[in-house]
DSSP file (Angstrom, degrees, kcal/mol; ACC not computed):
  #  RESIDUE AA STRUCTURE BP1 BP2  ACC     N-H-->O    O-->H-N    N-H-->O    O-->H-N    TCO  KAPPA ALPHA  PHI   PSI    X-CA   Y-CA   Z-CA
    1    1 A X              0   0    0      0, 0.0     2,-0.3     0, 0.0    57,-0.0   0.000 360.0 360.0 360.0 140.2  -66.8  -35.6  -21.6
    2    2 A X        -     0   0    0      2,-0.0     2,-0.3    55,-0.0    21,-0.0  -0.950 360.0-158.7-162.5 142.1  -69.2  -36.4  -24.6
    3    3 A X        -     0   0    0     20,-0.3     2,-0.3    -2,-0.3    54,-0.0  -0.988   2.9-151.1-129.0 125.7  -68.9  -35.2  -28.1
    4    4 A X        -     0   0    0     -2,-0.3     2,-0.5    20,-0.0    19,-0.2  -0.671  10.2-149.8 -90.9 146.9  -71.7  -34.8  -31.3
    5    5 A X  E     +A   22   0A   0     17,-2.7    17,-1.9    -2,-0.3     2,-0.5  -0.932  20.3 175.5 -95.3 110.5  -70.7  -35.1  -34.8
    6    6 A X  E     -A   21   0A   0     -2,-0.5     2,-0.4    15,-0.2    15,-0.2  -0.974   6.9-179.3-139.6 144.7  -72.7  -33.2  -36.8
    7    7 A X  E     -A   20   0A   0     13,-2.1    13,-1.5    -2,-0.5     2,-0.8  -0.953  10.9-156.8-144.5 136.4  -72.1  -32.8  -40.5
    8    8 A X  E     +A   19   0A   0     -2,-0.4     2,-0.3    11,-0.2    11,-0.2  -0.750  17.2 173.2-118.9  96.2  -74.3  -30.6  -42.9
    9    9 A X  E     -A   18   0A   0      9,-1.7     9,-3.0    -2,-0.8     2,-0.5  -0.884  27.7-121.9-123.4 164.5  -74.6  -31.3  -47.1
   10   10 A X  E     -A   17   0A   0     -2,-0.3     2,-1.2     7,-0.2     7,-0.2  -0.830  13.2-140.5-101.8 128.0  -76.5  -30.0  -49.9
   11   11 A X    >>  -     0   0    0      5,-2.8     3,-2.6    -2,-0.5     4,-2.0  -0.283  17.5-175.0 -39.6  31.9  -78.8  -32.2  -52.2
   12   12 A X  T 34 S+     0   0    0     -2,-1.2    -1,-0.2     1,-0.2     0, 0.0   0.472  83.8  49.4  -8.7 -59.0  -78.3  -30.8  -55.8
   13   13 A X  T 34 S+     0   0    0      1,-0.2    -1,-0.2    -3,-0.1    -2,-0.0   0.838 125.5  22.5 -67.4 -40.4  -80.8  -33.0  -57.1
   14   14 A X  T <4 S-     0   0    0     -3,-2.6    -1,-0.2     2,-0.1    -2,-0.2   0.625  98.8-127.7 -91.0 -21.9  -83.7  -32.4  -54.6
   15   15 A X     <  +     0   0    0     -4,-2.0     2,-0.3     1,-0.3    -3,-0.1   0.712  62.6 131.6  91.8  17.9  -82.4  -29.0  -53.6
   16   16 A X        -     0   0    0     -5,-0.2    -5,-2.8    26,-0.0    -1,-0.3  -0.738  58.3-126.0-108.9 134.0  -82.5  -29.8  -49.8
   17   17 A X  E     -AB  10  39A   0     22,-1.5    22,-3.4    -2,-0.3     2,-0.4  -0.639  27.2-150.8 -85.2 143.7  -80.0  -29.3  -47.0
   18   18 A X  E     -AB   9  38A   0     -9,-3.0    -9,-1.7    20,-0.2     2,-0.5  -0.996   3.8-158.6-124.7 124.9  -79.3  -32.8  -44.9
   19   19 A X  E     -AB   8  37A   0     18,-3.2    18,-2.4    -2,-0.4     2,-0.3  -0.994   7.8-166.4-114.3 110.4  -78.4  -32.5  -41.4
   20   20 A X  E     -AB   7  36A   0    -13,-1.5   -13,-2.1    -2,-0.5     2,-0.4  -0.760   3.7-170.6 -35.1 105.8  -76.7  -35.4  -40.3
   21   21 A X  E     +AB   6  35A   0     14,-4.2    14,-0.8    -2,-0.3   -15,-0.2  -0.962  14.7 155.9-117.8 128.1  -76.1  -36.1  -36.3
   22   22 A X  E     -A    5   0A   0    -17,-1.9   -17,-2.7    -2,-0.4    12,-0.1  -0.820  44.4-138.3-135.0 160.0  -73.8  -39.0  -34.7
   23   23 A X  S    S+     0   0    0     10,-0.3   -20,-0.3   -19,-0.2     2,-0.3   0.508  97.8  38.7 -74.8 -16.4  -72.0  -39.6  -31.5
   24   24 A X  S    S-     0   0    0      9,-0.2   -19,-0.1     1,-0.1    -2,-0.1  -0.834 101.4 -82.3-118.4 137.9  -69.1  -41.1  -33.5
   25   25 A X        -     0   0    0     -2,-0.3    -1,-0.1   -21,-0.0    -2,-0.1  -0.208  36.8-112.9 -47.4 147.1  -67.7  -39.9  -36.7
   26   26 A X        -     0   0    0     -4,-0.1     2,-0.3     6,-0.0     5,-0.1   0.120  34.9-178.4 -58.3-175.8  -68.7  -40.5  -39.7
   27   27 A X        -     0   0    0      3,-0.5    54,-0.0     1,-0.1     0, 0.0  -0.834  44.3 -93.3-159.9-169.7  -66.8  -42.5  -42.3
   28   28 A X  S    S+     0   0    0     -2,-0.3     3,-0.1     1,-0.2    -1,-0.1   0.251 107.4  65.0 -82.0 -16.5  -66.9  -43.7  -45.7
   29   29 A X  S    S-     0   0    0      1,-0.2     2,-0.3    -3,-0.0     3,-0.2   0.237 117.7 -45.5-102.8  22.3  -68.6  -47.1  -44.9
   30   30 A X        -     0   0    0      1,-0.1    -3,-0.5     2,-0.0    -1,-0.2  -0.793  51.3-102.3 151.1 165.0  -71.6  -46.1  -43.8
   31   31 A X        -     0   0    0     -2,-0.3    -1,-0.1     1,-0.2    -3,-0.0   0.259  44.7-167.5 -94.0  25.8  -73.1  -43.5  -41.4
   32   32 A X        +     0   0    0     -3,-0.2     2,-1.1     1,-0.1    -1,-0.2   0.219  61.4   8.2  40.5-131.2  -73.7  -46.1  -38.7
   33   33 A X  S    S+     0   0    0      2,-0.0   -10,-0.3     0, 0.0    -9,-0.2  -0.522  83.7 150.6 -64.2  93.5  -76.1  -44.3  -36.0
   34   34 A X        -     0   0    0     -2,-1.1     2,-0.3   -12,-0.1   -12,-0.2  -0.512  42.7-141.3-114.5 178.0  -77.4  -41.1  -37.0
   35   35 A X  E     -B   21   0A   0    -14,-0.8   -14,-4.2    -2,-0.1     2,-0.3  -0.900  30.9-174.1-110.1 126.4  -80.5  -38.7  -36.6
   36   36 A X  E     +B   20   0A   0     -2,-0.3     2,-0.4   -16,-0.2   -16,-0.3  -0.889  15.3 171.1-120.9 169.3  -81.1  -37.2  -39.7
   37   37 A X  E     -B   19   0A   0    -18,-2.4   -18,-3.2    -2,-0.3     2,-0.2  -0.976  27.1-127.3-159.7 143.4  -83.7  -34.3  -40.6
   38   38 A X  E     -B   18   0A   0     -2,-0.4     2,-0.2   -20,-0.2   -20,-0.2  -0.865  16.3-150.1-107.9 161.0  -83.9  -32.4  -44.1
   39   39 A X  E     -B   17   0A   0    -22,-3.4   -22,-1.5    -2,-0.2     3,-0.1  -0.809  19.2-171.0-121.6 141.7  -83.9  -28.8  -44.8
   40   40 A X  S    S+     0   0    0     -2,-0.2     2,-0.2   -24,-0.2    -1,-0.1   0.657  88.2  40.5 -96.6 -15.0  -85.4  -26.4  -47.6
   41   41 A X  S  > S-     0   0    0      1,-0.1     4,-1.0   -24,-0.1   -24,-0.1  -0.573  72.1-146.7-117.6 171.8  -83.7  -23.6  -46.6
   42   42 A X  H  > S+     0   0    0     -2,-0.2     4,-1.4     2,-0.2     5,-0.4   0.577 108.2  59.8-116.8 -33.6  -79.8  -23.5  -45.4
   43   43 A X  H >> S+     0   0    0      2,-0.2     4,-6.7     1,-0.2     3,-1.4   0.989 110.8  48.9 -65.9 -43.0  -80.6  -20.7  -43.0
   44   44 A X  H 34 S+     0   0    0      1,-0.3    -2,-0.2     2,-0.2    -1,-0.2   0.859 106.5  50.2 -16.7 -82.4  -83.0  -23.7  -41.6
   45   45 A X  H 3X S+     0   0    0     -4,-1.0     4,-1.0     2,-0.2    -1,-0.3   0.401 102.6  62.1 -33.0 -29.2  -80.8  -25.9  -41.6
   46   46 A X  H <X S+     0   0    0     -3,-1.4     4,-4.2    -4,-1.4    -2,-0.2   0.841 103.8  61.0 -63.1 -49.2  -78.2  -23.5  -39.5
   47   47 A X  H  < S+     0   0    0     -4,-6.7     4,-0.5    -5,-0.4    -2,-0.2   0.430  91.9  48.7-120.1  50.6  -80.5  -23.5  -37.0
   48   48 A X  H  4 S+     0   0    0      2,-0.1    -1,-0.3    -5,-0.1     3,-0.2   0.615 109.5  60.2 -93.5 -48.2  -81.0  -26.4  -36.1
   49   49 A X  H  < S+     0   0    0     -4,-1.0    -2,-0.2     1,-0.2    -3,-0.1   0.944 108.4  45.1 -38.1 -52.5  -77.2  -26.5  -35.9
   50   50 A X  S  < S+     0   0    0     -4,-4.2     2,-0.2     0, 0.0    -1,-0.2   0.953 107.7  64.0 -58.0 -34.2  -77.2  -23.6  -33.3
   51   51 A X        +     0   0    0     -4,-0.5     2,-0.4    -3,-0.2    -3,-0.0  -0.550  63.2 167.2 -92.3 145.9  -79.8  -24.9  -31.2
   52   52 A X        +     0   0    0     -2,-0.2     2,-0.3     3,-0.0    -3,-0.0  -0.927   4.7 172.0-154.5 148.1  -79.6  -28.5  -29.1
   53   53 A X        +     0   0    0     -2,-0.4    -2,-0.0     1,-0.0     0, 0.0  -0.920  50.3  32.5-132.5 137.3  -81.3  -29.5  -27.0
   54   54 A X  S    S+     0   0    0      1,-0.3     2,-0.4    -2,-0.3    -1,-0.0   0.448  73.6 151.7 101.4 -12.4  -82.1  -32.9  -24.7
   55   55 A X        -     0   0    0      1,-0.1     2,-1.4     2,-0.0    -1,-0.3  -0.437  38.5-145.1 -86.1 130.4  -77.9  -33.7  -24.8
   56   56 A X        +     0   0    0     -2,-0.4    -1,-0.1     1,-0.1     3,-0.1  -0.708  30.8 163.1 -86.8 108.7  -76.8  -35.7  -21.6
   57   57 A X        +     0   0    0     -2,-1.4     2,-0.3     1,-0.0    -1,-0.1   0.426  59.5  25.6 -99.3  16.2  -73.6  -34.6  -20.8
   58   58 A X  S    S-     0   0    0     -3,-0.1     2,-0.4   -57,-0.0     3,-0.1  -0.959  84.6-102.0-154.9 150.5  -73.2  -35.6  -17.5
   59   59 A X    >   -     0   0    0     -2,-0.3     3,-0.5     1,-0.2     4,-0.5  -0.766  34.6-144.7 -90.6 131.3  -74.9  -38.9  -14.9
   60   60 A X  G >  S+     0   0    0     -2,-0.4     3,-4.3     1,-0.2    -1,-0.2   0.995  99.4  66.5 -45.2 -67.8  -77.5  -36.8  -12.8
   61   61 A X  G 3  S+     0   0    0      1,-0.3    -1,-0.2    -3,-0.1     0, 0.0   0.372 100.3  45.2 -44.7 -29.9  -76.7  -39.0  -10.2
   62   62 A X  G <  S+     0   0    0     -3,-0.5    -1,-0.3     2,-0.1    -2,-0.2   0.666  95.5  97.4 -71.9 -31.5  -72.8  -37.5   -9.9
   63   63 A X  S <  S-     0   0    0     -3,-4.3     2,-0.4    -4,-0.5     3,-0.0  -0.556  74.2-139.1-106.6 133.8  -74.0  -34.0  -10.1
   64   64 A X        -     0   0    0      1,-0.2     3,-0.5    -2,-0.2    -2,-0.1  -0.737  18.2-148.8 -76.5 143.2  -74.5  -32.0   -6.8
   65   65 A X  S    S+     0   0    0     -2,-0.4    44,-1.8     1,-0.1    -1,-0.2   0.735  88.9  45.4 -54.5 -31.4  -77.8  -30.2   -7.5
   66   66 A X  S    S+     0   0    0     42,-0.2     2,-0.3     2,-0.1    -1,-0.1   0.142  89.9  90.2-121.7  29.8  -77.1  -27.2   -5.6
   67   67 A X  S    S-     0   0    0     -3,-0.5     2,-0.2    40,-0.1    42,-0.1  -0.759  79.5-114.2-106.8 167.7  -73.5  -26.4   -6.6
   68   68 A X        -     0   0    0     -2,-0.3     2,-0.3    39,-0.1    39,-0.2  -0.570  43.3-175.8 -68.9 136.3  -72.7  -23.8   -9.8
   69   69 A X  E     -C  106   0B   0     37,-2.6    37,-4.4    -2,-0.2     2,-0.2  -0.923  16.6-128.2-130.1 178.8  -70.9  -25.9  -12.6
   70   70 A X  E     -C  105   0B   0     -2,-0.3    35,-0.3    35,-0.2     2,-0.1  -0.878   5.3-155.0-151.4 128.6  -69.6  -25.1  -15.7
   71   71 A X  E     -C  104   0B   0     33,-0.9    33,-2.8    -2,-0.2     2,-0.5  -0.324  10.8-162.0 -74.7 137.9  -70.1  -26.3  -18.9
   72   72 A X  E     -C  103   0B   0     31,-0.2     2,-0.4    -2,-0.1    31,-0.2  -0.957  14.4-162.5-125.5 117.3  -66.9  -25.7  -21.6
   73   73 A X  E     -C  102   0B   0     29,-2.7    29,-2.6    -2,-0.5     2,-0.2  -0.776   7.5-160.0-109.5 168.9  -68.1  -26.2  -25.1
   74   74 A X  E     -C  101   0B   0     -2,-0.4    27,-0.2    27,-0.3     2,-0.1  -0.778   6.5-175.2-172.1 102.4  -65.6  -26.9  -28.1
   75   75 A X        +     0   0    0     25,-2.0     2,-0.2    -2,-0.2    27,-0.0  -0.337  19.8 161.9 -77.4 153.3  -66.8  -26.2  -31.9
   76   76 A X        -     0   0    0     23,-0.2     2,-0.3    -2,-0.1    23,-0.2  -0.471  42.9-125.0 178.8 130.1  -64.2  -27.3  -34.5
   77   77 A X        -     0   0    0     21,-1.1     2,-0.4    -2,-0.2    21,-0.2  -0.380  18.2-157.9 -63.7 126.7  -64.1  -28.0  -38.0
   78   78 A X        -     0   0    0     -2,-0.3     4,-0.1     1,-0.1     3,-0.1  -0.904  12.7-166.0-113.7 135.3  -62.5  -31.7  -38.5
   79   79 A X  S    S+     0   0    0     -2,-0.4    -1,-0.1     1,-0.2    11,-0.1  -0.442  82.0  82.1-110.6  47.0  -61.3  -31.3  -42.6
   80   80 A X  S    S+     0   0    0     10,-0.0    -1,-0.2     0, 0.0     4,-0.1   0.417  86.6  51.1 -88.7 -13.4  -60.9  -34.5  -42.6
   81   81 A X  S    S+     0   0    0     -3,-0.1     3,-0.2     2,-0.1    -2,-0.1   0.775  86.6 103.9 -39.2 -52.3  -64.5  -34.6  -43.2
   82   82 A X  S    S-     0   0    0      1,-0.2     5,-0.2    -4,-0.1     2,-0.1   0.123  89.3 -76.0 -53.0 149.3  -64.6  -32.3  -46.0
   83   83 A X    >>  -     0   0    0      1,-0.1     3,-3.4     3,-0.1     4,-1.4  -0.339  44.2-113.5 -57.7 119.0  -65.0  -33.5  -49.7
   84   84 A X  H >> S+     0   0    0      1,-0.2     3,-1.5     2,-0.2     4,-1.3   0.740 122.0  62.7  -5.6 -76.6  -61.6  -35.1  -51.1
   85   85 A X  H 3> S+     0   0    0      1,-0.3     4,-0.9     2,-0.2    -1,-0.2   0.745 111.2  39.6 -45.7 -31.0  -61.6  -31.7  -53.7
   86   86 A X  H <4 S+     0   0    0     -3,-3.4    -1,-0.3     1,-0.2     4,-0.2   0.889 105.6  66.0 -82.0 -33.5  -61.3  -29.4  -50.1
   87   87 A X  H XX S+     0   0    0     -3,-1.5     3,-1.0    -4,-1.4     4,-1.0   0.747  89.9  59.9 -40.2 -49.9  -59.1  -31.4  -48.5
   88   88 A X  H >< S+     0   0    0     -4,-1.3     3,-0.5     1,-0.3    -1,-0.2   0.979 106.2  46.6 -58.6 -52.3  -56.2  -31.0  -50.9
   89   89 A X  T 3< S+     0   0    0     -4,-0.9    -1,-0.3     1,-0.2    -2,-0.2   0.637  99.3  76.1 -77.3   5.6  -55.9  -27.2  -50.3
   90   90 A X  T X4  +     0   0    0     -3,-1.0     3,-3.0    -4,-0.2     6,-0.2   0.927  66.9 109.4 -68.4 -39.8  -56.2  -27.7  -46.1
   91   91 A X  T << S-     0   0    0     -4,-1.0     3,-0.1    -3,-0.5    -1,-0.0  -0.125  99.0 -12.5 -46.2  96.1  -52.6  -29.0  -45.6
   92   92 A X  T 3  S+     0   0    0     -2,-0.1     2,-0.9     1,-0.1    -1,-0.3   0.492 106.0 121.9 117.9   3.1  -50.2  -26.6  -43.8
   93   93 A X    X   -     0   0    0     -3,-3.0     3,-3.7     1,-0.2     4,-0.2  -0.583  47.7-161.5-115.0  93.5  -53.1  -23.5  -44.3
   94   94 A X  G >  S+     0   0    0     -2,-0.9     3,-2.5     1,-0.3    -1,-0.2   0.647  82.9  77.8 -16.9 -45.7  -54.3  -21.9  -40.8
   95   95 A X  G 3  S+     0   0    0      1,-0.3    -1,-0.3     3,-0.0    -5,-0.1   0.697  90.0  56.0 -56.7 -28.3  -57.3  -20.6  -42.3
   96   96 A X  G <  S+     0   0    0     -3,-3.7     2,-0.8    -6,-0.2    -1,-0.3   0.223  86.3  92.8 -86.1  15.8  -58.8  -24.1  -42.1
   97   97 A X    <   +     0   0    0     -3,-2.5     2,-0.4    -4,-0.2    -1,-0.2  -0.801  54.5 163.1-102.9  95.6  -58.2  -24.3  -38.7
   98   98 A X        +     0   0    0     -2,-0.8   -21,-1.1   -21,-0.2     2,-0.3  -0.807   4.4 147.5-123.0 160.9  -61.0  -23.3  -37.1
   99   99 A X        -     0   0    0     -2,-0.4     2,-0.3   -23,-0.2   -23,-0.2  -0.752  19.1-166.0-175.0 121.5  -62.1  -23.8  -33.7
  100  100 A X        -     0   0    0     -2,-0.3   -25,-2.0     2,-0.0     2,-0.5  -0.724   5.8-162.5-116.6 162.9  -64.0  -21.9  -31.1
  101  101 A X  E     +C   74   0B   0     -2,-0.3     2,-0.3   -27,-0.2   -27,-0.3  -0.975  10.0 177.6-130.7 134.1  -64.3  -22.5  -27.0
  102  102 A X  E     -C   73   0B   0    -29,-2.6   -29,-2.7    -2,-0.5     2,-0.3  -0.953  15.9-148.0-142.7 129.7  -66.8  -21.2  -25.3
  103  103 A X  E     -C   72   0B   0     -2,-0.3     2,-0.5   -31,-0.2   -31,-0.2  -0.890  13.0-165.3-120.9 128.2  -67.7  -21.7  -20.8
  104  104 A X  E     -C   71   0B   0    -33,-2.8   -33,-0.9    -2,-0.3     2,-0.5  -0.972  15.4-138.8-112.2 115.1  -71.3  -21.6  -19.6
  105  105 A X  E     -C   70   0B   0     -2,-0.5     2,-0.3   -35,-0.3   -35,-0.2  -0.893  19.1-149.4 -99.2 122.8  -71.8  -21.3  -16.0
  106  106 A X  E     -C   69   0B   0    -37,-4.4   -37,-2.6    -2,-0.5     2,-0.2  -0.764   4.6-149.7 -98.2 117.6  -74.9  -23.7  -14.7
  107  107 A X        -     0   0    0     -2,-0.3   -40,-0.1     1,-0.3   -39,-0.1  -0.504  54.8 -48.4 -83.3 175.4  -77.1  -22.7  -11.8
  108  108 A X  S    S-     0   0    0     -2,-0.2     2,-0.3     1,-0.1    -1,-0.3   0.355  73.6-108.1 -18.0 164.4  -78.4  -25.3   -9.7
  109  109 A X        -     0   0    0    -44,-1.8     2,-0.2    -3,-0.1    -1,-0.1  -0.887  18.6-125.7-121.9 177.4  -79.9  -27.8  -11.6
  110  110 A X        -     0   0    0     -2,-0.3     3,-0.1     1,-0.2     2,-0.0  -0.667  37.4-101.0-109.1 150.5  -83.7  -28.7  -12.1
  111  111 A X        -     0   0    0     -2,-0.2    -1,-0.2     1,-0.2     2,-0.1   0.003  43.4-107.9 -56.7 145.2  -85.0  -32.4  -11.4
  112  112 A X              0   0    0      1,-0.1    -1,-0.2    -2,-0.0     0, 0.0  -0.510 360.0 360.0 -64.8 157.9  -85.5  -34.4  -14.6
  113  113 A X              0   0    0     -2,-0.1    -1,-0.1    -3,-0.1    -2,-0.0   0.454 360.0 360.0-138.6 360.0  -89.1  -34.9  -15.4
């Protein structure tokens, strides 16, 4: 199992979207290891969210090459994230609970290069 962090704010002052990526959560004390990239556009900035690329999720070395797998992804909004102001209206309201699941079926896999 391996899980990305990604968290996306806007820059009044320079007017630029910041995409933030970690392996851990974020906190308050710092953002410890990130990649970060700025945005001029927010649709920009989405997609670079949709797309990833390059993520090891698995030791090659474990993996038969020439079986099927399948990959189970799992999107979900963590409000604890969210600005103090948003936070207060999440408690006890469904609508902030969002989470999508999605299963990928992997043909063989190609060599690393």
């Amino acid at each position: 199992e391996t899980t990305r962090y990604l968290r996306l704010s806007y820059q009044p002052l320079t007017r630029r979207w910041r995409l933030n990526i970690s392996p851990v959560p974020f906190t308050n004390s710092g953002l410890g290891v990130v990649l970060g990239q700025t945005f001029d556009e927010y649709d920009d900035a989405m997609a670079a969210i949709q797309r990833f690329s390059r993520w090891k999720i698995a030791e090659g070395g474990v993996m038969d090459a020439d079986a099927v797998h399948t990959v189970h992804f799992r999107f979900r909004l963590d409000t604890s994230q969210l600005p103090r102001p948003f936070q207060i209206g999440t408690v006890g309201r469904s609508g902030w609970n969002l989470l999508v699941s999605r299963s990928q079926r992997v043909g063989a896999l190609e060599p690393a290069k």
